[in-house]
C-alpha positions as CSV (number, residue, x, y, z in Angstrom):
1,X,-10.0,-3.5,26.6
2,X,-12.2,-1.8,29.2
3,X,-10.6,-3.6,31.6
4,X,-7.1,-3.3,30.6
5,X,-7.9,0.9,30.4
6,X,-10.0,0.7,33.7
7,X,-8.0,2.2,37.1
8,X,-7.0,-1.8,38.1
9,X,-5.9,-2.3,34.3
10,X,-2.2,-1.8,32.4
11,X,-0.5,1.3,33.4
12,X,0.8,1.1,29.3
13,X,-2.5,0.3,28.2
14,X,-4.0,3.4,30.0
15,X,-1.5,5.7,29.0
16,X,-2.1,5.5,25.0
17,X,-3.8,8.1,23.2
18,X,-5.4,8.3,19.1
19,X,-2.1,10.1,18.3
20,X,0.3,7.2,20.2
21,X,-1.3,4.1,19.2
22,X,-1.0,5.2,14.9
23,X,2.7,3.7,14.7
24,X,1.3,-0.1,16.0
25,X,-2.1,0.4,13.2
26,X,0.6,0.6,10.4
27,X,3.1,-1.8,12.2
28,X,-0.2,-4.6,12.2
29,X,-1.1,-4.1,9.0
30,X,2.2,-4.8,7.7
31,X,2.5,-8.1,9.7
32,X,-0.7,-9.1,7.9
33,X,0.5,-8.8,4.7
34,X,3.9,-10.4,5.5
35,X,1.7,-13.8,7.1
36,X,-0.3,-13.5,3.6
37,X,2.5,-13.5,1.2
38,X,4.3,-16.2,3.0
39,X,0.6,-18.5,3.4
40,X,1.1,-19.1,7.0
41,X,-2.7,-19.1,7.4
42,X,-2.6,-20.3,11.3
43,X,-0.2,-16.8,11.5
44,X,-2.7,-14.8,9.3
45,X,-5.8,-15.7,12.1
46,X,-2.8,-14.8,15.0
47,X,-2.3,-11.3,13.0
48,X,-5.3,-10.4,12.3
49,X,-6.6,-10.8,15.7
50,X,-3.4,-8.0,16.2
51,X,-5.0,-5.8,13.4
52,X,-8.4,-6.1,14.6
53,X,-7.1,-5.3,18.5
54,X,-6.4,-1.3,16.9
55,X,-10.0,-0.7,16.2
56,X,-11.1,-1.5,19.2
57,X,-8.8,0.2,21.4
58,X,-9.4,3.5,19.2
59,X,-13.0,2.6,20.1
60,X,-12.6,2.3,23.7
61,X,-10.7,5.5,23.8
62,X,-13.4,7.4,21.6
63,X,-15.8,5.8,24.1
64,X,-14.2,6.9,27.0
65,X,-14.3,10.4,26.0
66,X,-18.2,10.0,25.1
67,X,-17.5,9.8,20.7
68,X,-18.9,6.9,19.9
69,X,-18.2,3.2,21.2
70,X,-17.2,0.0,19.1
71,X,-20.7,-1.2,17.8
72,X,-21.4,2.5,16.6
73,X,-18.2,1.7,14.4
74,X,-19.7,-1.4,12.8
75,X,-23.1,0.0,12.6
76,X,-21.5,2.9,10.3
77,X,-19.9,0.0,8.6
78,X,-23.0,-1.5,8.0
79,X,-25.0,1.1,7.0
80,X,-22.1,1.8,4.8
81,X,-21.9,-1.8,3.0
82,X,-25.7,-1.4,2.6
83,X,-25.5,2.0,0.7
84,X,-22.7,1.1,-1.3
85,X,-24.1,-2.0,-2.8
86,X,-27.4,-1.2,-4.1
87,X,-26.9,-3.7,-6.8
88,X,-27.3,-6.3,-3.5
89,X,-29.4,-4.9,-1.2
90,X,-31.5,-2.7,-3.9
91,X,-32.9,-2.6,-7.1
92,X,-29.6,-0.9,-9.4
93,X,-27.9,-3.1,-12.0
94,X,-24.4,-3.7,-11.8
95,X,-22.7,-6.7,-13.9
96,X,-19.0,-5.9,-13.8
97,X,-16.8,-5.2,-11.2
98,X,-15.1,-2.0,-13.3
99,X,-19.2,-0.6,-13.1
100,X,-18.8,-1.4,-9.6
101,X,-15.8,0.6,-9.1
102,X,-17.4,3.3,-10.9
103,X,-20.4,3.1,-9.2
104,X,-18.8,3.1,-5.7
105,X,-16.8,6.3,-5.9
106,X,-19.6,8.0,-7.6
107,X,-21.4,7.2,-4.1
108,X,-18.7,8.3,-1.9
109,X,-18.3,11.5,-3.9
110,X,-21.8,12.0,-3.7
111,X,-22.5,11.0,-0.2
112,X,-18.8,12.4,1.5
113,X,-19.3,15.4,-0.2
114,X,-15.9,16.0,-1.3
115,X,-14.5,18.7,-3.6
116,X,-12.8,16.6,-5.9
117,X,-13.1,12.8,-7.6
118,X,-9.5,12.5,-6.1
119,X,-10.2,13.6,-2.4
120,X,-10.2,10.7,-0.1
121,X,-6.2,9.1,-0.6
122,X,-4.7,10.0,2.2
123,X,-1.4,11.9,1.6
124,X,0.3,9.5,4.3
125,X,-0.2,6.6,2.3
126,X,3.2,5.0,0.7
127,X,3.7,7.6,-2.6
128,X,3.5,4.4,-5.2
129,X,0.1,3.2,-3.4
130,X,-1.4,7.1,-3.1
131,X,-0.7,7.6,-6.7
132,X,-2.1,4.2,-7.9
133,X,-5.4,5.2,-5.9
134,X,-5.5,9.1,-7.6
135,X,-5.0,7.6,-10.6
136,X,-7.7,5.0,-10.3
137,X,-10.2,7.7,-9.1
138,X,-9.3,9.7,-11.8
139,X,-9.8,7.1,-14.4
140,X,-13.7,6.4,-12.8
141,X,-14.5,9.9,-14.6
142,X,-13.0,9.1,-17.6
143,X,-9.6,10.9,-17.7
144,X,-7.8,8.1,-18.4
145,X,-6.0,6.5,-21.8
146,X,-8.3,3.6,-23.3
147,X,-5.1,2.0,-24.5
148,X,-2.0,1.0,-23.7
149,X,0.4,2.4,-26.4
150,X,0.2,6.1,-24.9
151,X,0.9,5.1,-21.6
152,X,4.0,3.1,-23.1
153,X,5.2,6.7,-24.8
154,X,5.0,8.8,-22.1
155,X,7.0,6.5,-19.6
156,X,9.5,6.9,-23.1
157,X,8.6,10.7,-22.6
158,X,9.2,10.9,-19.5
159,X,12.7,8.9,-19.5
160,X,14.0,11.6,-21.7
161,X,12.8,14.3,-19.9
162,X,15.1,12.6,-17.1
163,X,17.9,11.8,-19.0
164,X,18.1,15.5,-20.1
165,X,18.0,16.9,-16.9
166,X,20.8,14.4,-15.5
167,X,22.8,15.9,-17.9
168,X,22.0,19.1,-16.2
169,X,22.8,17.9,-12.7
170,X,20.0,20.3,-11.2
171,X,18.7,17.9,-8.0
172,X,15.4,19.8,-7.9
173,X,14.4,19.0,-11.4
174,X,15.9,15.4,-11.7
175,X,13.8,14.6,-8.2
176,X,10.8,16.5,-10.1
177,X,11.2,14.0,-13.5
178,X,12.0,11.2,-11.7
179,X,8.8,11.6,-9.4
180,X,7.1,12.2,-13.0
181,X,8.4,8.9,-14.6
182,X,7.7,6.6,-11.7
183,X,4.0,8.5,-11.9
184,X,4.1,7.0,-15.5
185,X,5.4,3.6,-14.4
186,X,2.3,3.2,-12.2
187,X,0.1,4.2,-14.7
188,X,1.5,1.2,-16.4
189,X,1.1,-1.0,-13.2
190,X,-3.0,0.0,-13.6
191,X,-3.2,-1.1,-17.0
192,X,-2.2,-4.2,-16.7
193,X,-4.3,-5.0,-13.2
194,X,-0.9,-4.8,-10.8
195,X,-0.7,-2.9,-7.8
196,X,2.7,-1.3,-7.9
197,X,3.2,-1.2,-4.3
198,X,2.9,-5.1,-3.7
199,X,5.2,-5.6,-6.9
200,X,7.7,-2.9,-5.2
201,X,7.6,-4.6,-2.2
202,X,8.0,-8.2,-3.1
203,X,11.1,-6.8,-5.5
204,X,12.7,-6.0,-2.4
205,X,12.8,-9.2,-0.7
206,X,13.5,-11.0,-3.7
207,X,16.9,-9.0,-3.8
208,X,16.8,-9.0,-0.2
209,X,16.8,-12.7,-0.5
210,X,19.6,-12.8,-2.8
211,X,21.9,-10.3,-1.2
212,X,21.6,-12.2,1.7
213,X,22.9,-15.4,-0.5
214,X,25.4,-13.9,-1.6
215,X,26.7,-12.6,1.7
216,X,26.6,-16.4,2.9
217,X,28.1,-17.4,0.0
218,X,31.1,-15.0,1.3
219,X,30.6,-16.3,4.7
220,X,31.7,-19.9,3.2
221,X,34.4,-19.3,1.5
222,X,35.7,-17.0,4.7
223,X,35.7,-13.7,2.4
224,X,35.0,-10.2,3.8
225,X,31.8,-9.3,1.5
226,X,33.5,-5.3,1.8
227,X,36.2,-6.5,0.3
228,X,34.7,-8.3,-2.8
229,X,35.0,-7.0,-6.2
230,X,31.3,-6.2,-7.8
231,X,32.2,-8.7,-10.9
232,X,32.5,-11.4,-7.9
233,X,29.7,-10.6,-6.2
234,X,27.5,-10.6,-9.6
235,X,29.0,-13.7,-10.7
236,X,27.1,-14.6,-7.5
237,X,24.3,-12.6,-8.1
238,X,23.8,-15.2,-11.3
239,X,24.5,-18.6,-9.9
240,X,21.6,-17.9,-7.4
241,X,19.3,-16.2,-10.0
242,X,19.9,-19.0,-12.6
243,X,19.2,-22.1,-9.0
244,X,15.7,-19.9,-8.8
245,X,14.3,-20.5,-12.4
């Protein structure tokens, strides 16, 4: 990477900034996940040699200007393993991985010295992942429900709050209750140990999948797909659901 940002290297290479490369970080990332979720491990070791290529470019920039270099990065990483796992590498007793949890905000709240339990989720994250992660902070200092039937009536509270205000067709308080019921809806997603961004996402290509069917289906039979009825294209819709189960 030196190389490639030295004055014989890649004229693209030597032109990216912090602020330029942030699009390709998030881009990677994604790519990872997709070679997971589809087990293609021989792509996963391809992608994340792509992931891992963003740190070290941020590194070489940082060094470049005189910040810090790459092994200052994994020595901060180290360090930071070390101090956040004193049940390994001390003398503190943790058994479960919920104490764990606890344990390791508590540390990072203590040690960041941030404001609030909830600092620390960036507010560029995806809004179903961000609110998972407040949620889960929140939880680590005990305001949370300990069972499941409250979290069950407000998503019923909340869907009538919604209802109500649909009635009222008033877009800033039907985005505001909607944005309040799919808060509830992760809640839910906590309690039963499912990240709600993963399930959102793997919702989407499922119908993505299925769409897709049903537009070859179309294809087939030399039919326009804008020019189908919806009762024909969910009669579709079923055949292929019913072939998956």
């Amino acid at each position: 990477m030196a190389r490639l940002r030295g004055a014989d290297g890649c004229p693209w290479d030597r032109e990216q900034t912090h602020e330029s490369l942030k699009p390709y970080l998030l881009e990677e990332a994604y790519e990872v996940l997709e070679t997971i979720d589809e087990g293609q491990y021989e792509g996963l070791k391809e992608e994340l040699g792509d992931l891992i290529l963003q740190p070290v470019f941020h590194a070489q920039i940082a060094s470049e200007a005189g910040r810090f270099d790459m092994n200052d990065v994994v020595e901060t990483l180290n360090a930071k393993l070390i101090r956040r796992h004193p049940h390994v590498f001390g003398d503190v007793e943790i058994h479960t991985a919920e104490e764990q949890k606890i344990h390791w905000e508590t540390l990072k709240h203590q040690k960041e010295g941030k404001r609030s339990v909830i600092d620390g989720v960036p507010r560029t994250a995806p809004a179903l992942l961000r609110a998972w992660r407040v949620q889960q902070k929140a939880s680590t200092v005990g305001f949370d429900w300990n069972r499941i039937e409250p979290v069950w009536d407000k998503i019923r509270e909340e869907t009538e709050e919604l209802t109500r205000e649909i009635d009222s067709n008033e877009p800033a308080r039907m985005e505001e209750e909607l944005g309040d019921l799919l808060f509830a809806l992760v809640n839910l997603a906590r309690f039963i140990r499912v990240n709600p961004e993963e399930a959102l996402r793997k919702a989407v290509d499922k119908f993505s999948g299925r769409f897709r069917q049903i537009e070859e289906t179309l294809i087939r039979q030399g039919r326009d797909i804008r020019q189908t009825p919806l009762e024909e294209m969910d009669a579709i819709w079923n055949q292929i659901k019913e072939g998956e189960s």
